[in-house]
VMD Tcl script that builds the backbone (N, CA, C; Angstrom):
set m [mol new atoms 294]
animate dup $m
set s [atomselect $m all]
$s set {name element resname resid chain x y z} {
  {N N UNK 1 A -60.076 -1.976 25.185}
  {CA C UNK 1 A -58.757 -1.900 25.782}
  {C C UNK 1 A -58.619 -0.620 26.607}
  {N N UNK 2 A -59.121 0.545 26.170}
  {CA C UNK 2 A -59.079 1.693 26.370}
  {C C UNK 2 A -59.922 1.458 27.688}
  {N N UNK 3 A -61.083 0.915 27.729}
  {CA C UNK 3 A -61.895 1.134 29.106}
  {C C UNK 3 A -60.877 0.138 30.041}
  {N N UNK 4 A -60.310 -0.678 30.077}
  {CA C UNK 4 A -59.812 -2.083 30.960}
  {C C UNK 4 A -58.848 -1.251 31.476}
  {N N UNK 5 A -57.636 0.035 30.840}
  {CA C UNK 5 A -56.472 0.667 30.836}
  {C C UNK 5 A -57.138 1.107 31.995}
  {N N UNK 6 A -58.195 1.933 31.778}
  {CA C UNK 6 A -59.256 2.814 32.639}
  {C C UNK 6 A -59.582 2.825 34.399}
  {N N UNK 7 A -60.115 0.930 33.668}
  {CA C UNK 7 A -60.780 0.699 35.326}
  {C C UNK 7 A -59.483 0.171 36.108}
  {N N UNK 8 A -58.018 -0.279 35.337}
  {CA C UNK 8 A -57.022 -0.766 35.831}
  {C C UNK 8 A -56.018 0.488 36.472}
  {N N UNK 9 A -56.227 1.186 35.689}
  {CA C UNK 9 A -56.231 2.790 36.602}
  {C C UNK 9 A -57.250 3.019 38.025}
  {N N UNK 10 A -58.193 2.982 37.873}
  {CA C UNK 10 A -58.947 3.291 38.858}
  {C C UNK 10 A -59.074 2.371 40.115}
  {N N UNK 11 A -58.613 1.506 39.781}
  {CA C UNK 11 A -58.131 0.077 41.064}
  {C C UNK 11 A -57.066 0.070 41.343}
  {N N UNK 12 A -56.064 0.765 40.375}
  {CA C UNK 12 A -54.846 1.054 41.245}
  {C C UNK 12 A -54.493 2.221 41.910}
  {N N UNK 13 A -55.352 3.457 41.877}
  {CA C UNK 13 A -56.062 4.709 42.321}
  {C C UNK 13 A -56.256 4.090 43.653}
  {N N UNK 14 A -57.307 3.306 43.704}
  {CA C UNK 14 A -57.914 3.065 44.929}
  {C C UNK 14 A -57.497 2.419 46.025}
  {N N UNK 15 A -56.394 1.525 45.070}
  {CA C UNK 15 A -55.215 0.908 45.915}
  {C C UNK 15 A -54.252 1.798 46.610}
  {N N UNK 16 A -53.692 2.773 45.892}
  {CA C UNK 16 A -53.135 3.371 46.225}
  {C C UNK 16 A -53.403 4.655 47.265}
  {N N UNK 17 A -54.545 5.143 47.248}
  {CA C UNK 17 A -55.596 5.726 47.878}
  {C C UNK 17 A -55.587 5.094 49.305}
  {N N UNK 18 A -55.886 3.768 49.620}
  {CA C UNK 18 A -56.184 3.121 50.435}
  {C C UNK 18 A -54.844 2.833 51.358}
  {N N UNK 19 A -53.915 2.609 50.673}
  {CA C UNK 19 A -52.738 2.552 51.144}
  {C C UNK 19 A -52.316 3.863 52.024}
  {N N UNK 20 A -52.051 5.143 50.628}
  {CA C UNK 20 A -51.499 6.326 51.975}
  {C C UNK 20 A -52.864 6.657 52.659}
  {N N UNK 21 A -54.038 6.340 52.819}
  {CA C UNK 21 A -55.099 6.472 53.874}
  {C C UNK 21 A -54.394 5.331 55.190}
  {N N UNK 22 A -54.039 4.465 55.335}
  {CA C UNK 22 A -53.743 3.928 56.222}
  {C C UNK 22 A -52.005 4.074 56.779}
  {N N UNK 23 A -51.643 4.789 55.932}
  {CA C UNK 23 A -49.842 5.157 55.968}
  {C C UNK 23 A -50.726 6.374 56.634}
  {N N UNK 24 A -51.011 7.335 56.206}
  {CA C UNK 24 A -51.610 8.196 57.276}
  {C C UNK 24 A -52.304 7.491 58.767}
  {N N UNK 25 A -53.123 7.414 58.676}
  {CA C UNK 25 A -53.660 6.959 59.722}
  {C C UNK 25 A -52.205 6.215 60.913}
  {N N UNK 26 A -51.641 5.723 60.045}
  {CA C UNK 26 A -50.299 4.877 61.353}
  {C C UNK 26 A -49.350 6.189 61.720}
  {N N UNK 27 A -49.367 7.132 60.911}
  {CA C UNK 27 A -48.675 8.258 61.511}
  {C C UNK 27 A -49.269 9.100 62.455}
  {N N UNK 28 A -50.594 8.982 61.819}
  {CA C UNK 28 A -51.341 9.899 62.940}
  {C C UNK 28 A -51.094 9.296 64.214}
  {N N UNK 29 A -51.650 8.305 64.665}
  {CA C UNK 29 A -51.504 6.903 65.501}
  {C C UNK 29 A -50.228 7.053 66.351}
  {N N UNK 30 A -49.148 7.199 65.775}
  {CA C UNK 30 A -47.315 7.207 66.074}
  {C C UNK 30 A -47.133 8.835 66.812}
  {N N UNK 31 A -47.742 9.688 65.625}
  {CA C UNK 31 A -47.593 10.918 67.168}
  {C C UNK 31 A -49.041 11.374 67.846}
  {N N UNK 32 A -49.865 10.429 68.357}
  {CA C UNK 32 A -50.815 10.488 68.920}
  {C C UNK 32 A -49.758 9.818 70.357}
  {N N UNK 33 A -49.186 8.382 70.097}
  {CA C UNK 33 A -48.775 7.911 71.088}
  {C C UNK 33 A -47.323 8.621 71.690}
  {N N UNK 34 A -46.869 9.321 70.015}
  {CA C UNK 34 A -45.497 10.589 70.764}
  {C C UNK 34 A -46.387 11.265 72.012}
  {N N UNK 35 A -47.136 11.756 71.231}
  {CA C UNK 35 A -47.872 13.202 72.203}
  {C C UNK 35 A -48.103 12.617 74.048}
  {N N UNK 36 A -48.503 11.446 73.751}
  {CA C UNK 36 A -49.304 10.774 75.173}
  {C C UNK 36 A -47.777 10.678 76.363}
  {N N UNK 37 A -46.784 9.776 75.466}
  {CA C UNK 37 A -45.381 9.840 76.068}
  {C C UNK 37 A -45.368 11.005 76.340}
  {N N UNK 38 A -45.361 12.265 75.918}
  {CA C UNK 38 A -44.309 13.035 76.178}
  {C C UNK 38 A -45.320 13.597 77.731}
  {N N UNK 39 A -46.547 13.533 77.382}
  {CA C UNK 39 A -47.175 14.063 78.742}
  {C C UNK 39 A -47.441 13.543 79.851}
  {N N UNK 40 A -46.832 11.825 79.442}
  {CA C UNK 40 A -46.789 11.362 80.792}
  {C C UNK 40 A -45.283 11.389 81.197}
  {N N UNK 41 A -44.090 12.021 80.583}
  {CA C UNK 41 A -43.028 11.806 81.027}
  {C C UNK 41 A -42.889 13.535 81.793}
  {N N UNK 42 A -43.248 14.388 81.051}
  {CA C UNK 42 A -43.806 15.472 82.220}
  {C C UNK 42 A -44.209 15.132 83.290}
  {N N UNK 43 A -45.464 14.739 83.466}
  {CA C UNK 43 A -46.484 14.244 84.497}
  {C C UNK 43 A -45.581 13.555 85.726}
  {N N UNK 44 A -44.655 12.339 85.266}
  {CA C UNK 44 A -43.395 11.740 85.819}
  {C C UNK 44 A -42.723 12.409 86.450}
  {N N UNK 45 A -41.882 13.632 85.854}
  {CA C UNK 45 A -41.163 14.960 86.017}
  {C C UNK 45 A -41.257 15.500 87.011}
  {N N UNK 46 A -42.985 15.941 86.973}
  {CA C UNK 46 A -43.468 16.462 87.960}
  {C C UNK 46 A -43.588 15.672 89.724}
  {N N UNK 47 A -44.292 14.695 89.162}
  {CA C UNK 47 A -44.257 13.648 90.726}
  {C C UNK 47 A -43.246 13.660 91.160}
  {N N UNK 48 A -41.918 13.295 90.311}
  {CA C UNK 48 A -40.234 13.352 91.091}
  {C C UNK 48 A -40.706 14.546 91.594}
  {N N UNK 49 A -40.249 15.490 91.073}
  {CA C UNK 49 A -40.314 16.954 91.882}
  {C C UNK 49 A -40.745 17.261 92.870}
  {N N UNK 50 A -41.994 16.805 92.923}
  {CA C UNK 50 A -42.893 17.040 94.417}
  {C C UNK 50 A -42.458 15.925 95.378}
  {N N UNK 51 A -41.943 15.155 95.179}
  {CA C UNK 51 A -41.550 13.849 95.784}
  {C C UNK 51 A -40.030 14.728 96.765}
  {N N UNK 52 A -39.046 14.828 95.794}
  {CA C UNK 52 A -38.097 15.239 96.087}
  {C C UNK 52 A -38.787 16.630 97.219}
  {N N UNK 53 A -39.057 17.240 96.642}
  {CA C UNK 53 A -39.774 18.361 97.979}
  {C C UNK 53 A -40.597 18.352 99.155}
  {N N UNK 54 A -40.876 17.037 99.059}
  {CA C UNK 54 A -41.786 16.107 100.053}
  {C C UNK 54 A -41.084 15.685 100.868}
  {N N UNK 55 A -39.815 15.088 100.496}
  {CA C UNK 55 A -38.539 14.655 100.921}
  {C C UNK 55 A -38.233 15.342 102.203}
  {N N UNK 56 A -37.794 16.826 101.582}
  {CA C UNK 56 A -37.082 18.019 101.902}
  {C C UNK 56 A -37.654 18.622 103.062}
  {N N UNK 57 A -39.240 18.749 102.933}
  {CA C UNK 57 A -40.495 19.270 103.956}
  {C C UNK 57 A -39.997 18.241 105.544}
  {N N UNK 58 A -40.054 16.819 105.267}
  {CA C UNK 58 A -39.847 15.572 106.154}
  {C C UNK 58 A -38.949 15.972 106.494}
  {N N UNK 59 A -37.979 16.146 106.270}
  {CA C UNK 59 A -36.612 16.476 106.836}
  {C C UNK 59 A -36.648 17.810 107.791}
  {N N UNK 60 A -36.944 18.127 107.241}
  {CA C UNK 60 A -37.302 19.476 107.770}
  {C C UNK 60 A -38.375 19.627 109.130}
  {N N UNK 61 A -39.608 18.941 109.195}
  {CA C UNK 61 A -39.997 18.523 110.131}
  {C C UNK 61 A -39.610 17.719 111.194}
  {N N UNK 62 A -38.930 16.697 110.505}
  {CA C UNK 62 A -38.087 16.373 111.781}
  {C C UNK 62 A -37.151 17.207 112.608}
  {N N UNK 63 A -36.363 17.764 112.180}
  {CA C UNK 63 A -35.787 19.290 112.560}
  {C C UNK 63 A -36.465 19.663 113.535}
  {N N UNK 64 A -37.474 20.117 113.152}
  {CA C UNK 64 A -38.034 20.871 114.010}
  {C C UNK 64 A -38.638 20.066 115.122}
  {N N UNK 65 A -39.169 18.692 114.908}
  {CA C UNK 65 A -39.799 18.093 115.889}
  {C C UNK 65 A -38.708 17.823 116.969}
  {N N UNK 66 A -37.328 17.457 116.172}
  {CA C UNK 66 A -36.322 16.968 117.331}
  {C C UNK 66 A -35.886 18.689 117.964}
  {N N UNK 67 A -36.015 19.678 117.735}
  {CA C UNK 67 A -35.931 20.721 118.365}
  {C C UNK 67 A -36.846 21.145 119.429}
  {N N UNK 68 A -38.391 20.649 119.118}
  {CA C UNK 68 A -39.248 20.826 120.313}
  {C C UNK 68 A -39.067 19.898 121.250}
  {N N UNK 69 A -38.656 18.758 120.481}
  {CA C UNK 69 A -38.446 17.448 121.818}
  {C C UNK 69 A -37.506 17.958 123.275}
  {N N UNK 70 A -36.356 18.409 122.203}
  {CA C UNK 70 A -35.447 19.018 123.212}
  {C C UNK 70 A -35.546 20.206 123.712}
  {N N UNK 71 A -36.439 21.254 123.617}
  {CA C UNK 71 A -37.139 22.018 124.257}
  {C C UNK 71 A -37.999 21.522 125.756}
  {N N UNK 72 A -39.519 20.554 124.948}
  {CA C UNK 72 A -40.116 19.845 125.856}
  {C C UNK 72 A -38.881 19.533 127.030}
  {N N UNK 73 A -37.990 18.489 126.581}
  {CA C UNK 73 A -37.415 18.347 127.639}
  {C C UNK 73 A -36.390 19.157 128.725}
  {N N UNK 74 A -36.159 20.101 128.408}
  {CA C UNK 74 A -35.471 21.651 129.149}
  {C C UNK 74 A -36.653 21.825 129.854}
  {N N UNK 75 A -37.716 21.692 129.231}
  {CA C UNK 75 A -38.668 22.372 130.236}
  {C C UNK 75 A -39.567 21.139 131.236}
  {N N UNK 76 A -39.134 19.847 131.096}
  {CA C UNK 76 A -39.826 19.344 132.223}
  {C C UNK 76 A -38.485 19.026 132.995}
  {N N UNK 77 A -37.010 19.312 132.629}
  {CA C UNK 77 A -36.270 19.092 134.035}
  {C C UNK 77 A -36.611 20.571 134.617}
  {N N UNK 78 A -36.434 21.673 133.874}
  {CA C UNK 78 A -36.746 22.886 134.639}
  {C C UNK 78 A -38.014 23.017 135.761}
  {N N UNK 79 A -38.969 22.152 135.491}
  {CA C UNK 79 A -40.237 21.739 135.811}
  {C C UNK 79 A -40.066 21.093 137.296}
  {N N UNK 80 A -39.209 20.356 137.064}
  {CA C UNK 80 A -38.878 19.210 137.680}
  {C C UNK 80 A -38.054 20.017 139.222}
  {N N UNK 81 A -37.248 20.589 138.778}
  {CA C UNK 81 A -36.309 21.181 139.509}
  {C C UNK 81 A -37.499 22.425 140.266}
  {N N UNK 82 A -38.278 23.333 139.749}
  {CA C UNK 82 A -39.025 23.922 140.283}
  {C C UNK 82 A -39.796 23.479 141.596}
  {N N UNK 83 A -40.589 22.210 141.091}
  {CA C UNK 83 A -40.856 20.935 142.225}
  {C C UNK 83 A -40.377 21.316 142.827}
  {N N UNK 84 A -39.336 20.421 143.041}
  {CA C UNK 84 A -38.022 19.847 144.043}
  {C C UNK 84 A -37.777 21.292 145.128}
  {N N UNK 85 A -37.377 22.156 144.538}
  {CA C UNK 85 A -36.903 23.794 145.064}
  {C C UNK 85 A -38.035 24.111 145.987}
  {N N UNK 86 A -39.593 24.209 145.898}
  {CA C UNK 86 A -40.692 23.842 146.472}
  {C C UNK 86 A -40.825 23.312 147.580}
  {N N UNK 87 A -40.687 21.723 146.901}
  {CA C UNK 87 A -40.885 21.315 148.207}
  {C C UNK 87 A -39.731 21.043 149.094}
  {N N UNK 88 A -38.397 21.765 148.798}
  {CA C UNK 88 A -37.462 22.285 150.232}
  {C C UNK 88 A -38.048 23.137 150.929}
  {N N UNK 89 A -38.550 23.949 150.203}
  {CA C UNK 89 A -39.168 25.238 150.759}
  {C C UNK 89 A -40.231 24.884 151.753}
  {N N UNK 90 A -41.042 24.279 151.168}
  {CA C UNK 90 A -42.435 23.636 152.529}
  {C C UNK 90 A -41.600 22.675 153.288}
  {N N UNK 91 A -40.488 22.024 153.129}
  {CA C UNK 91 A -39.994 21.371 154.476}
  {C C UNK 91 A -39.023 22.286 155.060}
  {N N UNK 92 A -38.288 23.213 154.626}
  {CA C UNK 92 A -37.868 24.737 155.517}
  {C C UNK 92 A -39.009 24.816 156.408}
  {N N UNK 93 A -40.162 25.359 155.620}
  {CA C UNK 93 A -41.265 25.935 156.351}
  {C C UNK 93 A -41.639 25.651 157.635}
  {N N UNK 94 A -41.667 23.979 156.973}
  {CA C UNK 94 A -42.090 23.263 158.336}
  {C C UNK 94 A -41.376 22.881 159.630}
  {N N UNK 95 A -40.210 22.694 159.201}
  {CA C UNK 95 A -39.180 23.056 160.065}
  {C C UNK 95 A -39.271 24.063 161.049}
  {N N UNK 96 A -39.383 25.238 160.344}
  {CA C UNK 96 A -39.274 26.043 161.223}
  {C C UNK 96 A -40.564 26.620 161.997}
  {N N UNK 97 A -42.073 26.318 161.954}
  {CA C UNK 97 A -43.080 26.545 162.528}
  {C C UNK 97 A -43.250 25.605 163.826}
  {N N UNK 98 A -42.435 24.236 163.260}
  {CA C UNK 98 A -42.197 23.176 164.178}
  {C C UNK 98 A -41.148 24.265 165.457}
}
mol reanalyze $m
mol bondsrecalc $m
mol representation Tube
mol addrep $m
C-alpha cells in the first residue's frame, strides 16, 4: 500500500510537473509575443514619423520649386524684353547708317 501511495505520488508529481512546465512555457510564449508587439508598434511609430516628415520635406520642396518656377520665369520675360530692347537698337542702327 505504502509503495502504490508512493508511485501514486510520483505520477501525480509528474503530472503536475508537466503541467506548470507547459503553464510556463505558454507564458513564456505570451510575453515573447508581448515583447514582438511592442517592437513592432515602435517600429510603426517610427515609419509614421518619418512619413509625417517626408510629408513636410514635399511640401516644402514644392515651395521652393514653385519659387524657382517663378523666378525662372522673371527671368525669361526679363530675357525676353532684353531681346526685344536689342533688336530696336540694331533697327535704330540701321536706320540710321541707311
Amino acid at each position: 500500500m505504502l509503495e502504490q501511495n508512493k508511485t501514486l505520488n510520483q505520477i501525480s508529481y509528474e503530472l503536475i510537473q508537466d503541467k506548470l512546465t507547459m503553464l510556463f512555457e505558454s507564458v513564456d510564449a505570451i510575453g515573447n509575443s508581448k515583447y514582438i508587439e511592442d517592437l513592432l508598434n515602435i517600429k510603426i511609430n517610427d515609419l509614421r514619423q518619418k512619413t509625417i516628415s517626408y510629408q513636410d520635406e514635399i511640401v516644402q520642396l514644392k515651395t521652393i520649386i514653385k519659387e524657382q518656377t517663378k523666378d525662372l520665369d522673371s527671368l525669361r520675360a526679363d530675357l525676353r524684353e532684353i531681346v526685344a530692347q536689342k533688336e530696336k537698337q540694331l533697327g535704330k542702327a540701321k536706320l540710321f547708317d541707311n
